[in-house]
Backbone of each chain as ProteinMPNN parsed JSONL, in Angstrom:
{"seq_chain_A": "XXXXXXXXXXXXXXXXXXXXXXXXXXXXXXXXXXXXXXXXXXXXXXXXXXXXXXXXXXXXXXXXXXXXXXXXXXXXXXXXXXXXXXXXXXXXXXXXXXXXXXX", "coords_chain_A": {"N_chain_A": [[34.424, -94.726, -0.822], [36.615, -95.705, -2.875], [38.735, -94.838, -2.702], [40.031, -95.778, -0.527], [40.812, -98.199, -1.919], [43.135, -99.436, -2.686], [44.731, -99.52, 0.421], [43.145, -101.605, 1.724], [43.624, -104.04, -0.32], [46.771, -103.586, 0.958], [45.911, -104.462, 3.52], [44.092, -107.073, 2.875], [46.335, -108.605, 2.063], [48.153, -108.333, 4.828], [46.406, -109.969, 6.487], [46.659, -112.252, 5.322], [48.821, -113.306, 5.992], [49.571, -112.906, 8.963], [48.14, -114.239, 10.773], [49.942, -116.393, 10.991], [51.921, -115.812, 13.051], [50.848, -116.577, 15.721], [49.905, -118.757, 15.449], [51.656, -120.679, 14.196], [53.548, -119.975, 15.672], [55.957, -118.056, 14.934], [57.197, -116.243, 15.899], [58.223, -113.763, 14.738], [57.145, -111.233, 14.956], [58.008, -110.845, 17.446], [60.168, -110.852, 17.364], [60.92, -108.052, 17.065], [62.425, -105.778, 17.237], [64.555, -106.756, 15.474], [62.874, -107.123, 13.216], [62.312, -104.443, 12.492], [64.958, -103.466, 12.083], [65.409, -104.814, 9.924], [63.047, -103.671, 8.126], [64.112, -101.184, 8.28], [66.338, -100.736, 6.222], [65.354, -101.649, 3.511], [62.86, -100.596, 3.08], [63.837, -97.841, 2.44], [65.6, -98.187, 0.321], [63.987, -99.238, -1.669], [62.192, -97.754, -1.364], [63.336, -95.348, -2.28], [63.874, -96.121, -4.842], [61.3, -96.396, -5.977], [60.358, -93.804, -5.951], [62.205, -92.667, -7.682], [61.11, -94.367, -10.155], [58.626, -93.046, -10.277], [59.565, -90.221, -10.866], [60.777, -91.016, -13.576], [58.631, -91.32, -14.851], [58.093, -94.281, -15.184], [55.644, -95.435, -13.932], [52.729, -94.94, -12.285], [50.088, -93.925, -10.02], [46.743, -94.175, -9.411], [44.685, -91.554, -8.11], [42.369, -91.674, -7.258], [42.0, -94.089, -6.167], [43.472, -94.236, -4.295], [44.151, -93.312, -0.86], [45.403, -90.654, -1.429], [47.099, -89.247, 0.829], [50.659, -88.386, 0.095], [54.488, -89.031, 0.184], [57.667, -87.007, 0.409], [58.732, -86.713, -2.817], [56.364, -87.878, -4.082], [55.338, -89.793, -3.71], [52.792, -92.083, -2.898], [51.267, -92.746, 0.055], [50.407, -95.441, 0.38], [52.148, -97.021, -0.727], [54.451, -96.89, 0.339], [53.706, -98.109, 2.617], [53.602, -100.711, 1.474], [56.352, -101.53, 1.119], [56.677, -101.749, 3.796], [54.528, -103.718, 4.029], [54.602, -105.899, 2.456], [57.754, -107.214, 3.336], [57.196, -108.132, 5.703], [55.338, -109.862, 5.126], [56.508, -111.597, 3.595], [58.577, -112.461, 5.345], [57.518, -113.716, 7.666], [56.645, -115.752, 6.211], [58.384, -117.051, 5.322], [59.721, -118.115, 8.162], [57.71, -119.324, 8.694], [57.838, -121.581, 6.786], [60.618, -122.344, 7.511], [59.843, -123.367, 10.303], [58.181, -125.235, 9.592], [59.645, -127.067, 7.869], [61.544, -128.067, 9.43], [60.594, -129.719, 10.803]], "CA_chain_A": [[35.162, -95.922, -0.394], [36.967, -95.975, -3.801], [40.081, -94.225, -2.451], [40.52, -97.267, -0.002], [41.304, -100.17, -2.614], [44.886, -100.322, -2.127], [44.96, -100.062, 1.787], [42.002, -102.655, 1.204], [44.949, -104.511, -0.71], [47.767, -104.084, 2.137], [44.919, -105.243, 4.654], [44.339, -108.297, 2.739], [47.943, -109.582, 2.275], [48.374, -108.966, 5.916], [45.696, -110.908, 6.899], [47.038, -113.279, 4.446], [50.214, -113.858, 6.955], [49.776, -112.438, 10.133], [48.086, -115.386, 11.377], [51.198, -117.537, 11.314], [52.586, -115.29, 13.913], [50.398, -117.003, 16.727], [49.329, -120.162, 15.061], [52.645, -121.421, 14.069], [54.777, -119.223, 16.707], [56.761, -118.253, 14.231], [58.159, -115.255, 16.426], [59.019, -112.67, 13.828], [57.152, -109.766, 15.639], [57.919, -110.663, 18.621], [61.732, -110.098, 17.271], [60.724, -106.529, 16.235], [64.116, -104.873, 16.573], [65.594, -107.062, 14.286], [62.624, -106.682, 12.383], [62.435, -103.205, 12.423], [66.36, -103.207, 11.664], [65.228, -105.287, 8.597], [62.379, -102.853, 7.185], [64.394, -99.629, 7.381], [66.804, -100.508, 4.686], [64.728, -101.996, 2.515], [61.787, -99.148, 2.763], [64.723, -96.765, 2.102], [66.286, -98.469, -0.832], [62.95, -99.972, -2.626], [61.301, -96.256, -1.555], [63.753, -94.796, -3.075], [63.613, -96.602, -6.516], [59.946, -96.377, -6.321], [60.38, -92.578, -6.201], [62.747, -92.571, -9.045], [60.334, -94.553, -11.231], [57.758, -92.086, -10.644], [60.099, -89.171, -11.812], [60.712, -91.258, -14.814], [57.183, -91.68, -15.565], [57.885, -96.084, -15.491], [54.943, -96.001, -13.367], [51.788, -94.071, -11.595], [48.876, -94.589, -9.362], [45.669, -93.526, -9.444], [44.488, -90.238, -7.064], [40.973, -92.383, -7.036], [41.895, -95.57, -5.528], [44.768, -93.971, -2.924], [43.642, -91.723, 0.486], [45.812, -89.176, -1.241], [49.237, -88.885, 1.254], [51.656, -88.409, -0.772], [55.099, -88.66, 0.881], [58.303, -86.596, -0.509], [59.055, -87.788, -4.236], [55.163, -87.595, -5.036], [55.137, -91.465, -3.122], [51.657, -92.76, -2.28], [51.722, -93.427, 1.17], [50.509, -97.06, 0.06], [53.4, -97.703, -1.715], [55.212, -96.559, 1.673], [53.485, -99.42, 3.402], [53.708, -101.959, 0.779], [57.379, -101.994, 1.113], [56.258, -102.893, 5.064], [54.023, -105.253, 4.667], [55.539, -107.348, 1.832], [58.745, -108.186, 3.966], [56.825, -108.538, 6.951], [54.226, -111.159, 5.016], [57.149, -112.438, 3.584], [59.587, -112.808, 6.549], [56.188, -114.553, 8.247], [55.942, -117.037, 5.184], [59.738, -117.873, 5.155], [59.898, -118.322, 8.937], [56.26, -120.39, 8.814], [58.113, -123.039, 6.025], [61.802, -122.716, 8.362], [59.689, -123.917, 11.08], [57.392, -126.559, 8.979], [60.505, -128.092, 7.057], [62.212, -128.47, 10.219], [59.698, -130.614, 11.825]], "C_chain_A": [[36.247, -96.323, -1.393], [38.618, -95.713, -3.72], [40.216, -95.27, -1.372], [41.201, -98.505, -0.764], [42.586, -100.431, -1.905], [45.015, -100.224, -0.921], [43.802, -101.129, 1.725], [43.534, -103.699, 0.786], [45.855, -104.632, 0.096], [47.165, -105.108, 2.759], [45.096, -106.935, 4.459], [45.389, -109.025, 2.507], [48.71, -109.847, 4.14], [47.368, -109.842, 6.537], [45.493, -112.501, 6.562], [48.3, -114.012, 5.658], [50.353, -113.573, 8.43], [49.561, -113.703, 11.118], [48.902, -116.511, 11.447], [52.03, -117.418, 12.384], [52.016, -116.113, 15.541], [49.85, -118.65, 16.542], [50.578, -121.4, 14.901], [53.775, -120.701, 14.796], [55.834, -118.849, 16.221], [58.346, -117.054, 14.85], [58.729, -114.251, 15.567], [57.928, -111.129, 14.097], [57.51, -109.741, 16.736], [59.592, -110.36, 18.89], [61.073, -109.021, 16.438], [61.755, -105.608, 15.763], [64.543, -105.243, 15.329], [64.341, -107.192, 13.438], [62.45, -105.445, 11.641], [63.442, -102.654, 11.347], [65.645, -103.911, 10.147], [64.235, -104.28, 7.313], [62.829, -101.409, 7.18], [65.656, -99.445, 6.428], [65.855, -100.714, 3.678], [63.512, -101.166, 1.992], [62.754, -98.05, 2.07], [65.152, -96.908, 1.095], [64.901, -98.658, -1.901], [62.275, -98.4, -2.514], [62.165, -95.782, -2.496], [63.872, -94.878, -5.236], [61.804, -96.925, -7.298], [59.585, -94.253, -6.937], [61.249, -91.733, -7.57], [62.115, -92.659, -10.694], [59.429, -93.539, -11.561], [58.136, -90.809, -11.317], [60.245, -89.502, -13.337], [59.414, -91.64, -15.641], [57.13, -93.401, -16.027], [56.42, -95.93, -15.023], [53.758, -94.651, -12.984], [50.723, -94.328, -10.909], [47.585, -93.772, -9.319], [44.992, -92.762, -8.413], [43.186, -91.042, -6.938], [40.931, -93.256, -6.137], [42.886, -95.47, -4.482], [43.895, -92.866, -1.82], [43.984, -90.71, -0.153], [46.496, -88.415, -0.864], [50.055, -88.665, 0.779], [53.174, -87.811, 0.229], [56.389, -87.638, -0.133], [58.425, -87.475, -1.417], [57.382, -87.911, -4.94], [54.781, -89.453, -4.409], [53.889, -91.895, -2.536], [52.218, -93.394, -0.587], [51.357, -94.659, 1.645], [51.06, -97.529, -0.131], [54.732, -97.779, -0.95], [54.909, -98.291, 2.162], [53.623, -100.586, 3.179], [55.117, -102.192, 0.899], [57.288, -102.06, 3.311], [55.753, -104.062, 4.969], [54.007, -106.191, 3.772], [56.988, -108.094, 2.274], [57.936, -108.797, 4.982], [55.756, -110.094, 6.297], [55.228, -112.349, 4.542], [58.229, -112.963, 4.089], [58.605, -113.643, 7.342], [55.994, -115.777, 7.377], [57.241, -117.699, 5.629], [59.996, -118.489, 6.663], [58.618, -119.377, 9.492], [57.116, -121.737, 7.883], [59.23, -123.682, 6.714], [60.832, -123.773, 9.172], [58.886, -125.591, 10.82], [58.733, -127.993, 8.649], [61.447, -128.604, 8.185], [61.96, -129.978, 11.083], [59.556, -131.955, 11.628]], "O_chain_A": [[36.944, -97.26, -1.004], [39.493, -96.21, -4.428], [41.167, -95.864, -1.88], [41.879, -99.44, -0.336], [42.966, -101.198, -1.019], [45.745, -101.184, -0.678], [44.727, -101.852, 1.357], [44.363, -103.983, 1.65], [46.12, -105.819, 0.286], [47.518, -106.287, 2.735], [45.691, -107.768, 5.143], [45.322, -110.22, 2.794], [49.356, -110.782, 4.613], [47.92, -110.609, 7.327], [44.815, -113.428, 7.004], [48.399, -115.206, 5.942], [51.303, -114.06, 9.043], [50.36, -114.131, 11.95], [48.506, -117.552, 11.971], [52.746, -118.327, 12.802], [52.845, -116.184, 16.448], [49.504, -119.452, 17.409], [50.537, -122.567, 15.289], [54.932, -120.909, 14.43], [56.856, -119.149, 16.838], [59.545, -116.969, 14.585], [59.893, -113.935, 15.814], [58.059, -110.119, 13.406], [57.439, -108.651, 17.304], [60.171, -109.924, 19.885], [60.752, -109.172, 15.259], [61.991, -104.994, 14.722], [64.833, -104.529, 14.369], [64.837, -107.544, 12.368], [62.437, -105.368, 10.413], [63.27, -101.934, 10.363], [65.439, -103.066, 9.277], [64.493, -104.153, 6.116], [62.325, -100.537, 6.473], [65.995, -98.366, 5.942], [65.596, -99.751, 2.956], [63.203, -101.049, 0.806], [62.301, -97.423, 1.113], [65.293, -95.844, 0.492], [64.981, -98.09, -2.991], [61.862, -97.88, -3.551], [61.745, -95.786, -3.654], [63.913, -94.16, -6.235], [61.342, -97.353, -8.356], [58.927, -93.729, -7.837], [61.02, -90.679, -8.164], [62.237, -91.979, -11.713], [59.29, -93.102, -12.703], [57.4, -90.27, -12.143], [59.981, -88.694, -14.228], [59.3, -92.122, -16.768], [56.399, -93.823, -16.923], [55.704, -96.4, -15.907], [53.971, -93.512, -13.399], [50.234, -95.357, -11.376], [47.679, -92.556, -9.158], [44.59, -93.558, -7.565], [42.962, -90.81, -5.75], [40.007, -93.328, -5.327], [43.176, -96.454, -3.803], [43.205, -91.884, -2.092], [43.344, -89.682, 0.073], [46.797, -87.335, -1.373], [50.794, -88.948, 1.722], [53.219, -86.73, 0.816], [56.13, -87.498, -1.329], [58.324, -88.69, -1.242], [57.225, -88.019, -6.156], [53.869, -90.107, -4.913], [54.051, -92.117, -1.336], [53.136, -94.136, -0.238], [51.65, -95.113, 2.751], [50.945, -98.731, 0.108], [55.753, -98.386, -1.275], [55.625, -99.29, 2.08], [53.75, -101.483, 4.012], [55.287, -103.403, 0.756], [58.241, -102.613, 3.86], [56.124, -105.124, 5.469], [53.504, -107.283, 4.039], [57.371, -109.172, 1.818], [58.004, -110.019, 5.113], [55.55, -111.114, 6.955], [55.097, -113.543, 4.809], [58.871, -113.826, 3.491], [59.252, -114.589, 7.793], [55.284, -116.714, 7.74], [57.221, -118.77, 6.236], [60.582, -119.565, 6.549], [58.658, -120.049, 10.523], [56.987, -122.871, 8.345], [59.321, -124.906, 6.802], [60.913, -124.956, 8.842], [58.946, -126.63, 11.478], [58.783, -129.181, 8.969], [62.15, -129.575, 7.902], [62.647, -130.829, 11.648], [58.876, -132.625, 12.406]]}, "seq_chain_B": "XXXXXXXXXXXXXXXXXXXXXXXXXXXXXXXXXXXXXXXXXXXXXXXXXXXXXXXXXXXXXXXXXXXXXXXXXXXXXXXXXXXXXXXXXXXXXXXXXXXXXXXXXXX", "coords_chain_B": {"N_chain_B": [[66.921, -95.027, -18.751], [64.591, -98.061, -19.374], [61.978, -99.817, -17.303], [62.326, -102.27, -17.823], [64.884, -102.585, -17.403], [66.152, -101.644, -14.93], [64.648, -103.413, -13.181], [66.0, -105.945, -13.954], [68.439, -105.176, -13.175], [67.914, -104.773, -9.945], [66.982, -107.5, -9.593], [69.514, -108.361, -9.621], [71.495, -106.85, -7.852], [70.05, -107.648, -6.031], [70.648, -110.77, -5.56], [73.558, -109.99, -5.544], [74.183, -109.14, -3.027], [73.088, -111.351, -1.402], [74.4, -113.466, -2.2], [76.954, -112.517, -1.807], [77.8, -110.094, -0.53], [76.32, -109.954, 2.62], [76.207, -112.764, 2.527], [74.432, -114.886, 3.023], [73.359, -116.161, 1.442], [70.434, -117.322, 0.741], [69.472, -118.039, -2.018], [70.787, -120.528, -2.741], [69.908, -122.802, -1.04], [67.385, -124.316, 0.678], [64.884, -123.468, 1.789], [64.502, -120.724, 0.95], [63.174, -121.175, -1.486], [61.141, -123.31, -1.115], [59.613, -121.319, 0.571], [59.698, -119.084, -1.417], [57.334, -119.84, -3.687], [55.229, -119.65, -2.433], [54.559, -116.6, -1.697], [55.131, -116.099, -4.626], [52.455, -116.478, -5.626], [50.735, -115.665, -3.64], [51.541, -112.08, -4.667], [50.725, -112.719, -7.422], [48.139, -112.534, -6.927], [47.76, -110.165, -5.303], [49.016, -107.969, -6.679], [48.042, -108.079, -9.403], [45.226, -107.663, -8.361], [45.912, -104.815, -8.108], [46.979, -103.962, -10.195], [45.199, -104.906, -12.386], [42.801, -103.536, -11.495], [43.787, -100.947, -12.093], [44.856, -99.291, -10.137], [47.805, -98.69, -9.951], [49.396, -97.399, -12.731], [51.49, -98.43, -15.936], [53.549, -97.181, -18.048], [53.845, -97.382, -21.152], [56.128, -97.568, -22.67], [57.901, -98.171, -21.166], [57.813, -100.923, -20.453], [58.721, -104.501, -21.291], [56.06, -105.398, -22.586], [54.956, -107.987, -22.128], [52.349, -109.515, -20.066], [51.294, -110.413, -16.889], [49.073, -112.124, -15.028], [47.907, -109.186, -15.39], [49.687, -107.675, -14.685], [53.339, -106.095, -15.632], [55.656, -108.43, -16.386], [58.065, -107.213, -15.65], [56.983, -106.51, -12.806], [57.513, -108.871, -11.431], [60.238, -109.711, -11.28], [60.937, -107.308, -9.998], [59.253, -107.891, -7.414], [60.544, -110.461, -6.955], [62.879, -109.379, -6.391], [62.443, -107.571, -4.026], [61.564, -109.469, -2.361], [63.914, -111.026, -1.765], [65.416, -109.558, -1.032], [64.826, -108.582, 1.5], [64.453, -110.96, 3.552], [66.915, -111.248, 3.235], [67.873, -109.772, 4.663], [67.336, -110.262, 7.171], [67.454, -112.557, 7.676], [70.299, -112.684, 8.093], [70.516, -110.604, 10.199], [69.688, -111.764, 11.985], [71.642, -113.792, 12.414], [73.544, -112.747, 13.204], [72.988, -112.525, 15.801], [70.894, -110.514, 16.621], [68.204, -109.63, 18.542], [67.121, -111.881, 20.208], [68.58, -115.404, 20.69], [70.922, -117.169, 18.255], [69.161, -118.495, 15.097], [68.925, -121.387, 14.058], [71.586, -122.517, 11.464], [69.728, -121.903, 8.09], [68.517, -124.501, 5.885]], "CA_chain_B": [[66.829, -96.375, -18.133], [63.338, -98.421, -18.618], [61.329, -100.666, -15.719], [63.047, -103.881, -17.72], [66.625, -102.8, -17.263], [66.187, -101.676, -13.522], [64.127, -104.986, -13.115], [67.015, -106.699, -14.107], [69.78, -104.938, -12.341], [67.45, -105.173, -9.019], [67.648, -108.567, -9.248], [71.035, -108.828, -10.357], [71.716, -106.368, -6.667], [69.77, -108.992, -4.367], [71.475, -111.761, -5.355], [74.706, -110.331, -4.886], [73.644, -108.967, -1.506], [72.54, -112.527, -0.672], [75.493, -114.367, -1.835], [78.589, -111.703, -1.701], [77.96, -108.622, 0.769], [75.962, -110.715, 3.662], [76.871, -114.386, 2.568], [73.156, -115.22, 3.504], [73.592, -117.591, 0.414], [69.476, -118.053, 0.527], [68.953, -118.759, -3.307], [71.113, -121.283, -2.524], [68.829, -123.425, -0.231], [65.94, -124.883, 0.203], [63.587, -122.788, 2.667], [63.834, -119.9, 0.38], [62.915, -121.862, -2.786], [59.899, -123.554, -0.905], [58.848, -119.846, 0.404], [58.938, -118.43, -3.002], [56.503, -120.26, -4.958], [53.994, -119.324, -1.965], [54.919, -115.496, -2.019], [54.587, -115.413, -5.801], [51.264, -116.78, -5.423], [50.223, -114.498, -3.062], [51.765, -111.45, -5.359], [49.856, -112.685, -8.99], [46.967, -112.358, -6.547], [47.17, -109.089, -5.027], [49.403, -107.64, -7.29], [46.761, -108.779, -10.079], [44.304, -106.54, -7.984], [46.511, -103.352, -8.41], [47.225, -103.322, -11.747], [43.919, -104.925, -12.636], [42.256, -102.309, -11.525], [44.357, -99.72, -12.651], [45.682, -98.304, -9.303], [49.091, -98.938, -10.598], [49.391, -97.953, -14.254], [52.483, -98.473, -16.271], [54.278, -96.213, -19.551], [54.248, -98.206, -22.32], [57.24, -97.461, -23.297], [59.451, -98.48, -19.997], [58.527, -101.864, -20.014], [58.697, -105.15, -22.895], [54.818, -105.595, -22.96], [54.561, -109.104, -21.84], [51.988, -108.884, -18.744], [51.635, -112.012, -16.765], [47.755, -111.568, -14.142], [47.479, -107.89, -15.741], [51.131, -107.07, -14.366], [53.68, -106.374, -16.237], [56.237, -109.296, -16.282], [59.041, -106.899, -14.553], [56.756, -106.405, -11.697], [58.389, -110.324, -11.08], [61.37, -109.395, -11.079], [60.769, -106.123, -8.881], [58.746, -108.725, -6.248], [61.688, -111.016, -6.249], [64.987, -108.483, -5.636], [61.728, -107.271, -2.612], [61.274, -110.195, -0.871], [64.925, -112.179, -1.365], [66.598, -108.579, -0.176], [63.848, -108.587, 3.062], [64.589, -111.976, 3.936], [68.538, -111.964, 3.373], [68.503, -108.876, 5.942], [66.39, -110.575, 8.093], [68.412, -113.6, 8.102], [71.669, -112.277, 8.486], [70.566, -110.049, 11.327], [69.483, -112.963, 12.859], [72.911, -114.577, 12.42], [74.549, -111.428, 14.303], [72.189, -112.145, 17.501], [70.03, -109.417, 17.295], [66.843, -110.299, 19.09], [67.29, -113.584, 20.823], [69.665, -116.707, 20.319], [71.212, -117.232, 16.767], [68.585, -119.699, 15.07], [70.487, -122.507, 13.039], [71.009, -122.455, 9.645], [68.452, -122.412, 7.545], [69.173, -124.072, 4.531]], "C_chain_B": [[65.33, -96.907, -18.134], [62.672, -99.384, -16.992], [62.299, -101.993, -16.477], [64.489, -103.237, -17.365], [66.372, -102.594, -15.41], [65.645, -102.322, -13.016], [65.121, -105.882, -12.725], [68.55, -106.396, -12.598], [68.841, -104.96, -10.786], [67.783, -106.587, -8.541], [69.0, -109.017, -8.977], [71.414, -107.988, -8.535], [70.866, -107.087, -5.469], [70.472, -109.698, -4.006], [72.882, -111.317, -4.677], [74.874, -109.711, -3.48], [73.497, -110.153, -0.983], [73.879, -113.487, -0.832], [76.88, -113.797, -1.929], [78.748, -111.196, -0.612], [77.62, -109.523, 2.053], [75.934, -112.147, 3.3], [75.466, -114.859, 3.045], [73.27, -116.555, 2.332], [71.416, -118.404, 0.68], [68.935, -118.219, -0.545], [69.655, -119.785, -3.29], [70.746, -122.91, -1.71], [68.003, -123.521, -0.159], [64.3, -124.535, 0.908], [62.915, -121.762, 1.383], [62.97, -120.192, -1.013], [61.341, -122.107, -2.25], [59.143, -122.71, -0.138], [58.276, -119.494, -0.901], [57.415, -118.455, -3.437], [54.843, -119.631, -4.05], [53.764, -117.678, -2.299], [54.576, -114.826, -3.533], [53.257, -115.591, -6.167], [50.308, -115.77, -4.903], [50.52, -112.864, -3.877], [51.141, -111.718, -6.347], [48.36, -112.158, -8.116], [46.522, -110.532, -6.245], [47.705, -107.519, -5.725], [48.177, -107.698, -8.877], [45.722, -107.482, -10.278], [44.492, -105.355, -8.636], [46.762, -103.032, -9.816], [46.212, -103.491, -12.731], [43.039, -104.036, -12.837], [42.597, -100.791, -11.423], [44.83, -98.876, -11.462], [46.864, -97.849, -9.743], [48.971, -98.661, -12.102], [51.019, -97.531, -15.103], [52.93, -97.655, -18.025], [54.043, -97.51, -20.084], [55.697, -98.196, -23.006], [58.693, -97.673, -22.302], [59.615, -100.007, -19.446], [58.275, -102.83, -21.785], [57.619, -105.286, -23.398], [54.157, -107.15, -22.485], [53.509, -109.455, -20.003], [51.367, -110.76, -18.131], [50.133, -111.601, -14.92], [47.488, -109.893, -14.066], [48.592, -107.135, -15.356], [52.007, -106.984, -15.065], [54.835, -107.603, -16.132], [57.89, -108.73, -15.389], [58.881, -107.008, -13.372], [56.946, -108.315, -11.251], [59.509, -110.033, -10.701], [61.571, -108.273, -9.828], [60.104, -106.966, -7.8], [60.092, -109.325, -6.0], [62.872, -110.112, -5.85], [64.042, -107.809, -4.003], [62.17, -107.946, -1.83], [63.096, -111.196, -0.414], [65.809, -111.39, -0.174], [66.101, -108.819, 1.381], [64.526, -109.815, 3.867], [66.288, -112.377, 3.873], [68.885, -110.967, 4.66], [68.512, -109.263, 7.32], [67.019, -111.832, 8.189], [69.763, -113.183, 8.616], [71.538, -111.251, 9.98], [70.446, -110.639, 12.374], [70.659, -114.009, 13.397], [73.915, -114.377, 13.137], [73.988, -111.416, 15.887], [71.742, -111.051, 17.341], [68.813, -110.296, 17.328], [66.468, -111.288, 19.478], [68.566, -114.383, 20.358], [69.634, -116.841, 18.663], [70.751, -118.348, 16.319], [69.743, -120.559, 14.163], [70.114, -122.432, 11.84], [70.352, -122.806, 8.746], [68.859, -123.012, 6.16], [68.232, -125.704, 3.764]], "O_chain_B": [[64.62, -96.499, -17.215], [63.139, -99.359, -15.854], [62.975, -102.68, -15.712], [65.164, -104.134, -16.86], [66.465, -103.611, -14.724], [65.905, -102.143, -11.826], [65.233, -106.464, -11.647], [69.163, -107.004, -11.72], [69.702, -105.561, -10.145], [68.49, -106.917, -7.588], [69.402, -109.899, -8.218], [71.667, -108.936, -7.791], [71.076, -107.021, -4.257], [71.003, -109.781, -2.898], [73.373, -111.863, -3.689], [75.933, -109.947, -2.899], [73.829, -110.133, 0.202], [74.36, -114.13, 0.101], [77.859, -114.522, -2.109], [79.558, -111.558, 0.241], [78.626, -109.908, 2.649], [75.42, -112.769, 4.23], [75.805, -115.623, 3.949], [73.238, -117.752, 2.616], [71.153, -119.604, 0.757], [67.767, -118.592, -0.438], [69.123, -120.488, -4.15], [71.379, -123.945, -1.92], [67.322, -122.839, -0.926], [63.176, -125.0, 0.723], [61.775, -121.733, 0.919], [62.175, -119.367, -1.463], [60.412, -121.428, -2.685], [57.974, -123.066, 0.019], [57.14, -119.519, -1.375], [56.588, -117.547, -3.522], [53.783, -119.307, -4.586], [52.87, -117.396, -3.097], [54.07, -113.732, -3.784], [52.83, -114.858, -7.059], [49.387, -115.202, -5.489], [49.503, -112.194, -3.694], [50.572, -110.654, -6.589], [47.565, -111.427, -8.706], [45.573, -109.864, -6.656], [47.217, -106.405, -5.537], [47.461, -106.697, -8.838], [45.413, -106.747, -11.216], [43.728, -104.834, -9.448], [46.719, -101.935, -10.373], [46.075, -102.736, -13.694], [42.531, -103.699, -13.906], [42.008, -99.831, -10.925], [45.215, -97.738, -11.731], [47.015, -96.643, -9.934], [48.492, -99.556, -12.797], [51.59, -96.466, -14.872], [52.244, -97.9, -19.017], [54.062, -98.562, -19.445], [56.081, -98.986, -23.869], [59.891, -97.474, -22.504], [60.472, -100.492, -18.706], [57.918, -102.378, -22.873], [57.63, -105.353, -24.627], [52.944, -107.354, -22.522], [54.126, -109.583, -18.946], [51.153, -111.807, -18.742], [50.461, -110.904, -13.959], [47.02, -109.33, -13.076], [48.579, -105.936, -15.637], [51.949, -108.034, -15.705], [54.735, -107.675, -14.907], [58.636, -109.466, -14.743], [59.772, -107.378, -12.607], [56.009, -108.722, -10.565], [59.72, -110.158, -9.495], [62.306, -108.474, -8.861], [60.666, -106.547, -6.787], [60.792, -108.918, -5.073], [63.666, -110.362, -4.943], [64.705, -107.582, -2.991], [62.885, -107.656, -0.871], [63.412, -111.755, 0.636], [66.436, -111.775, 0.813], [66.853, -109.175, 2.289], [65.16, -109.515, 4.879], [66.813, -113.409, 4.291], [69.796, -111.159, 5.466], [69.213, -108.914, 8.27], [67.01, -112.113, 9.388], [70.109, -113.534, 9.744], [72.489, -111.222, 10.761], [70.881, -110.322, 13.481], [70.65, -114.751, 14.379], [74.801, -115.099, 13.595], [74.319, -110.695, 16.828], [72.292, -110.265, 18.112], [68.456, -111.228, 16.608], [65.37, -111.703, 19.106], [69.451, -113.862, 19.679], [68.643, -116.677, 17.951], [71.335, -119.371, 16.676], [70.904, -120.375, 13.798], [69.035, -122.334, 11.254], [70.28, -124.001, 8.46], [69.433, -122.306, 5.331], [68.351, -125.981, 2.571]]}, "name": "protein", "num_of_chains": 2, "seq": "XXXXXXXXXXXXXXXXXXXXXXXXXXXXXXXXXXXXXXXXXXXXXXXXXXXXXXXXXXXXXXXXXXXXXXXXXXXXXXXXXXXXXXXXXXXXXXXXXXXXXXXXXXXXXXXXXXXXXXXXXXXXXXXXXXXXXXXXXXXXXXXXXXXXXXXXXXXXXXXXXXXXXXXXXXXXXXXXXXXXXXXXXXXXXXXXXXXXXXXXXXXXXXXXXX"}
């Protein structure tokens, strides 16, 4: 189970925000295109400087606590998702306070 | 190049994404400000996790040493140029009409 943590980790940050999507209607999956359009620069640019670090040895993750995917660049395919589901939790937060501060 | 200089210049390439290239201008206003503080909250937490328990482990020698919930103090900097870039795309696409009516400015 040890090679789970970090999807364990995604899991719980989305479960951290998802529920704003139906509770506070916040509508940001239900615009998918334009979210979509929003997570394939930012996967592309932040992947890419994630894949850089790892050539430069800034950084590394542990073969224990990952499934083990590895996309080109040597990229955990956690580290794939985390640049999903940190806009998405935080396009869900910012569009949960738009709609609060409005009110 | 270590993790603090490309830290830095990350940030330093949000902002001017947010208030040059797409004019989103949201460090400027007051949604994204009272987002933040939740966001970095949520990041010491699960961020915390990852480097806590060593999924994530960092050179010693690429960043300053100052570690702030077992992270190092860049991974701040690398969260914020994440979530301001996410959220300036994601506004501004919104501004262009994609995906319904253009909401009003958030600010």
């Amino acid at each position: 189970m040890r090679h789970l943590t970090y999807l364990a980790v995604l899991a719980g940050c989305l479960a951290g925000a998802l529920w704003l999507e139906p509770v506070l209607r916040v509508g940001v999956l239900r615009r998918w295109r334009r979210l979509l359009l929003t997570l394939v620069p930012v996967v592309a640019v932040f992947g890419a400087w994630d894949v850089a670090a790892i050539a430069a040895h800034h950084w590394s993750y542990d073969a224990g606590q990952t499934v083990g995917v590895l996309l080109p660049g040597r990229l955990p395919v956690e580290e794939a998702l985390f640049f999903v589901v940190v806009p998405v939790c935080a396009i869900l937060g910012y569009e949960a306070v738009r709609k609060v501060l409005r009110r | 190049m270590s993790y603090t200089v490309t830290a830095a210049l990350g940030v330093l390439g949000a902002l001017v994404l947010d208030l040059l290239v797409l004019r989103t201008r949201l460090v400027a206003g007051r949604v994204f400000w009272a987002t933040y503080p939740i966001v970095l909250a949520a990041q010491l937490v699960s961020n915390g996790i990852l480097t806590g328990r060593g999924i994530v482990r960092y050179d010693r020698h690429a960043i300053l040493g100052p570690r702030l919930a077992h992270a190092p103090v860049e991974d701040l900097a690398f969260g914020f140029a994440l979530v301001l870039t996410a959220l300036s795309v994601w506004v501004w696409l919104g501004r262009r009409g994609i995906d319904g009516p253009v909401p009003p400015r958030a600010r």
